[in-house]
VOMARVO-724255 format. One record per residue (C-alpha): residue in one letter; x, y, z. Coordinates in steps of 0.001 Angstrom, whole numbers, plus 500000, padded with zeros to 6 digits. Example, Ala and Ser with C-alpha at 12.3 -4.5 7.8 and 13.67 -1.06 7.14 Angstrom:
<pts>
A512300495500507800
S513670498940507140
</pts>
This chain:
<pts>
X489272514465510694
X488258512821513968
X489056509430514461
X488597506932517532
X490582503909518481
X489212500744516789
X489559497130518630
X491318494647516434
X488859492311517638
X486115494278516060
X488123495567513031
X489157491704511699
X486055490634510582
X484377494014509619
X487149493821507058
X486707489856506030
X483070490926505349
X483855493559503267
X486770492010501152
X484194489378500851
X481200492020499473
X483935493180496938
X484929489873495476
X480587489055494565
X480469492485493479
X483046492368490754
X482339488540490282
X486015488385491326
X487625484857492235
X490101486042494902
X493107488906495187
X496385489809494683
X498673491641496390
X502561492610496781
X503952491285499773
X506836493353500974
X507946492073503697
X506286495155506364
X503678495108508381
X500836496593506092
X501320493615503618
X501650491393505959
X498052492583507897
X496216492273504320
X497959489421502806
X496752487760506344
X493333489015506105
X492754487856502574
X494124484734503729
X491357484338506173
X488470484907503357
X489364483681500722
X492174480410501485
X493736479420498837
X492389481644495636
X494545484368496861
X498242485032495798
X501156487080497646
X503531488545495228
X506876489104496444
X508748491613493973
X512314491933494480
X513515495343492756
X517475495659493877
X515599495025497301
X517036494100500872
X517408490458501734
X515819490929504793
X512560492443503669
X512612489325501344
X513428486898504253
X510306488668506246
X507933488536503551
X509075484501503221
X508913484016507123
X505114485592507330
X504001483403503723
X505571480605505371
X503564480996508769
X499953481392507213
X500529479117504511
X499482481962502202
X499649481336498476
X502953483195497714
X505348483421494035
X508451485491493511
X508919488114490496
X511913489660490293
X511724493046488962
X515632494278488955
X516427493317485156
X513519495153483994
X513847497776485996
X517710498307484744
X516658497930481061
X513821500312480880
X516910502978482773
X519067502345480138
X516574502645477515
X515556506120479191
X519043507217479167
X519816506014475819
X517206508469474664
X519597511342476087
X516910511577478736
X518409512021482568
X515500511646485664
X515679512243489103
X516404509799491969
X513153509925492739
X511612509114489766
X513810506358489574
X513119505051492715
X508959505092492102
X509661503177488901
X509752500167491065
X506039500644492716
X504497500817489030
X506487498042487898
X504855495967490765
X501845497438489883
X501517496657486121
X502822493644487268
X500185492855489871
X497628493342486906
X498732490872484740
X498032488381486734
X495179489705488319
X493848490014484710
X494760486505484087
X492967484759487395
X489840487219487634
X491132488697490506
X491353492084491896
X494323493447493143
X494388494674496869
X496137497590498065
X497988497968501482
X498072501725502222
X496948502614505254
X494685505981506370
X498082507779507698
X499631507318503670
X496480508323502093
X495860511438504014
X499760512596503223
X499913511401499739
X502517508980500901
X502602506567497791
X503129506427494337
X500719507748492312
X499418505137489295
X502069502541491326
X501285501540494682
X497944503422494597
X496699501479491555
X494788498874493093
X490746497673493027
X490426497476497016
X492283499245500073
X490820496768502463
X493380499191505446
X492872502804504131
X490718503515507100
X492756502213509554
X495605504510511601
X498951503295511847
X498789502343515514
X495769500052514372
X497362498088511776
X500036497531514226
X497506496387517274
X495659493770513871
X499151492486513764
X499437491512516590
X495777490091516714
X496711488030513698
X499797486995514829
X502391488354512391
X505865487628513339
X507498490569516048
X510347491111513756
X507835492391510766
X506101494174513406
X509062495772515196
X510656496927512052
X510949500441511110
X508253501115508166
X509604501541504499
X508634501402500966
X512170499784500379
X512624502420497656
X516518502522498319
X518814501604501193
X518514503050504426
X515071504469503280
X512406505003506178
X508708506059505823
X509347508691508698
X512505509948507659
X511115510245504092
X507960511760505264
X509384514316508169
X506905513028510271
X506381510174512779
X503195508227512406
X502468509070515928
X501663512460515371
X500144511965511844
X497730509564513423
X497093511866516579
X496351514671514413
X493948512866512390
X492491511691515559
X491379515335516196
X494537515990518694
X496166519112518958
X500108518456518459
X503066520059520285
X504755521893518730
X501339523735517028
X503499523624514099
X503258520212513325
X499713520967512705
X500025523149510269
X503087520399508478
X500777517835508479
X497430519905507180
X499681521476504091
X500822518014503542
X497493516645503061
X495937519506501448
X498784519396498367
X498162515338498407
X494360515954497573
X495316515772493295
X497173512060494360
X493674511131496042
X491160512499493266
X490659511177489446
X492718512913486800
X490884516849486231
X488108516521482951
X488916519554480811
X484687519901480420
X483437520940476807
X479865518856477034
X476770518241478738
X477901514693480062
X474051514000482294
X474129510877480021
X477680509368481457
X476188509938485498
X472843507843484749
</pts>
């Protein structure tokens, strides 16, 4: 990958035109999205703001999260006047646990902990199914590369309005749109537990996942090598589920 250095400037409204292109093409009447309280949700939830006003709705979904990321995704609804409604997720999340373990059935941390982005996710649906509108996504190009989200949770979305933007971009739009410092100052995290940060999660800073998808060669040169086997075993996360093939299926590509 070789990437330049985009101008927020320039990026803004290349984005509003395209959100825009997506709603006429699937006849759409705005977007959802989860708003998290960090600085990716916060960028789109903004954005969407800007195109579409009022026919747009943030979704902030509690899930045993921290105050504060509530409080932040409050302060930045609050600021743009964006649409906004809380869900609270924790109840549900707790029973369908204890049904699991009722079964006899015992899962990992970590597949408890991305419960909570499908949750949002089948419940971002519903009401996009309900208001004809499609459900935006707020990964950014440095996630997708590594695989860093939850596959059928916080990847299942109709748009990814920030997938081609680096890290280091979204944070320069932020600023450009005027999202409050403390959202943009915070250390980046899915909020899957406490204490839980993106680059402590990942191994990796975002500074040398976007300079290596830049085209830059990292120091140590092993950190090239981390971050090319991490996006090489994320391709199956980035690709539809493999067809077993047993037909001629020319008729399904016409």
């Amino acid at each position: 990958m070789n990437c330049t250095f985009m101008d927020p400037a320039v990026i803004a409204p290349k984005i509003e035109s395209w959100l825009r292109k997506q709603l006429l093409t699937a006849s759409a009447h705005g977007f959802v999205l989860g708003l998290s309280g960090g600085i990716d949700s916060a960028v789109a939830s903004v954005l969407i703001k800007r195109v579409c006003g009022k026919n747009m709705l943030a979704v902030i979904m509690p899930c045993h999260s921290l105050e504060q990321d509530i409080h932040d995704a409050c302060l930045l609804a609050g600021r743009f006047e964006i649409p906004v409604t809380s869900i609270d997720l924790s109840n549900v999340y707790d029973l369908l646990l204890a049904s699991i373990s009722s079964s006899g059935m015992e899962i990992s941390d970590l597949a408890k902990a991305n419960i909570k982005p499908r949750l949002r996710m089948t419940t971002l649906y519903s009401i996009a199914q309900s208001l004809n509108y499609l459900v935006c996504g707020t990964s950014n190009l440095a996630e997708l590369a590594l695989g860093y989200f939850t596959k059928h949770g916080d990847s299942g979305v109709d748009v990814l309005p920030l997938g081609d933007l680096l890290k280091r971009e979204i944070r320069e739009l932020a600023k450009y749109l005027d999202v409050p410092r403390e959202i943009i100052e915070k250390p980046p995290s899915a909020g899957l537990w406490p204490g839980q940060t993106d680059e402590d999660e990942m191994g990796l800073k975002y500074n040398d996942i976007d300079n290596f998808i830049s085209g830059h060669q990292l120091t140590p040169l092993s950190l090239n090598d981390i971050i090319q086997q991490k996006i090489s075993r994320a391709e199956h996360k980035r690709e539809m589920p493999p067809v077993c093939k047993l037909r001629d299926t020319k008729l399904l590509k016409r």
